[in-house]
N, C-alpha and C positions, 0 to 999 in steps of 0.2 A: 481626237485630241488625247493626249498622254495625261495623264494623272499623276504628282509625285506626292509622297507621305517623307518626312524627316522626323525621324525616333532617335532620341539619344546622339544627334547629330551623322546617322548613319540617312545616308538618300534610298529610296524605293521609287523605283519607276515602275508603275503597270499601266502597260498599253492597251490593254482591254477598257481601262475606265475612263467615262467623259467627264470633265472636270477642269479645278484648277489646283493651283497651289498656295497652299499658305504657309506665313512662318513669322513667327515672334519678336524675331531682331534680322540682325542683316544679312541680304540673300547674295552679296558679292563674292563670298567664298564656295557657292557653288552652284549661283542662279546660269550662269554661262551656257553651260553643258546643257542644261533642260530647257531654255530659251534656244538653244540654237535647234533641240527636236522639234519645239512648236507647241512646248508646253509652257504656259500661262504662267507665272511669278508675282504672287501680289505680295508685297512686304508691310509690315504693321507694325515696324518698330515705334512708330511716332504714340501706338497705343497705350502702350507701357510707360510711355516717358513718366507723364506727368504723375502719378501714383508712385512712381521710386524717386522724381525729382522729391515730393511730398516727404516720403519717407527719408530721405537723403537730410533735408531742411529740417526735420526735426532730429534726427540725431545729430547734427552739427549746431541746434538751440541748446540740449538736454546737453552734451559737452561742452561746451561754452559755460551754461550753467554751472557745471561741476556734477549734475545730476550721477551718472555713472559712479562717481570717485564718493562722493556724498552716503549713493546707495550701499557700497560697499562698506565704509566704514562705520552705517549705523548698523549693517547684519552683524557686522563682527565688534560692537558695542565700544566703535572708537568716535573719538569725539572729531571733526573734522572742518576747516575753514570752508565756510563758502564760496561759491565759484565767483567771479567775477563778471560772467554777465555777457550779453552781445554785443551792446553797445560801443561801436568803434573798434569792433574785433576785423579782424583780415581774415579772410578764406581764401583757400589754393586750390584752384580745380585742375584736374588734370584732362583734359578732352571737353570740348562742346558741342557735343555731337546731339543728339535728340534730348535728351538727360541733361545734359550739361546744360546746354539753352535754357531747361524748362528751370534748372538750379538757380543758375543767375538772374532769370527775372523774380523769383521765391526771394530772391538774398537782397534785393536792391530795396534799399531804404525805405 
């Protein structure tokens, strides 16, 4: 079995080594080619999700808030309204792919 390493978005095939493959996010842009030599593809996007959905949900509270705009005006010793809040706010998501899914169950009431 073929062994592939992906650095930097560049592929390495070594034939010499038994193994599989792994990778971070999605293997559509060039699991193809190494599947059809008989090398192994495991994909773990779904690992990531939730920790950047996470992170994603709080920077869209902390803006909501005004946190950001807030932060800024107190370094620079302006005086500034506070944010208005989540409550019955709207969000746009663009894609609901692994991230996206884990977003929208974070955002729902």
């Amino acid at each position: 079995m073929e062994f592939a390493l992906v650095f930097g978005g560049r592929c390495e095939v070594n034939v010499e080594s038994p193994g599989g493959f792994y990778s971070a996010g999605t293997v559509r842009y060039f699991a193809k080619p190494l599947l059809s030599r008989g090398v192994e593809v495991y994909a773990a996007s779904f690992a990531n999700a939730v920790p950047v959905a996470e992170f994603a949900l709080a920077q869209i509270l902390l803006t909501n808030k005004g946190y950001f705009r807030l932060s800024q005006a107190y370094t620079a010793g302006r005086d500034a309204a506070q944010g208005c809040g989540n409550f019955g706010a709207t969000v746009a998501l663009l894609g609901a792919g692994e991230i996206g899914s884990a977003l929208i169950e974070r955002l729902r009431p």
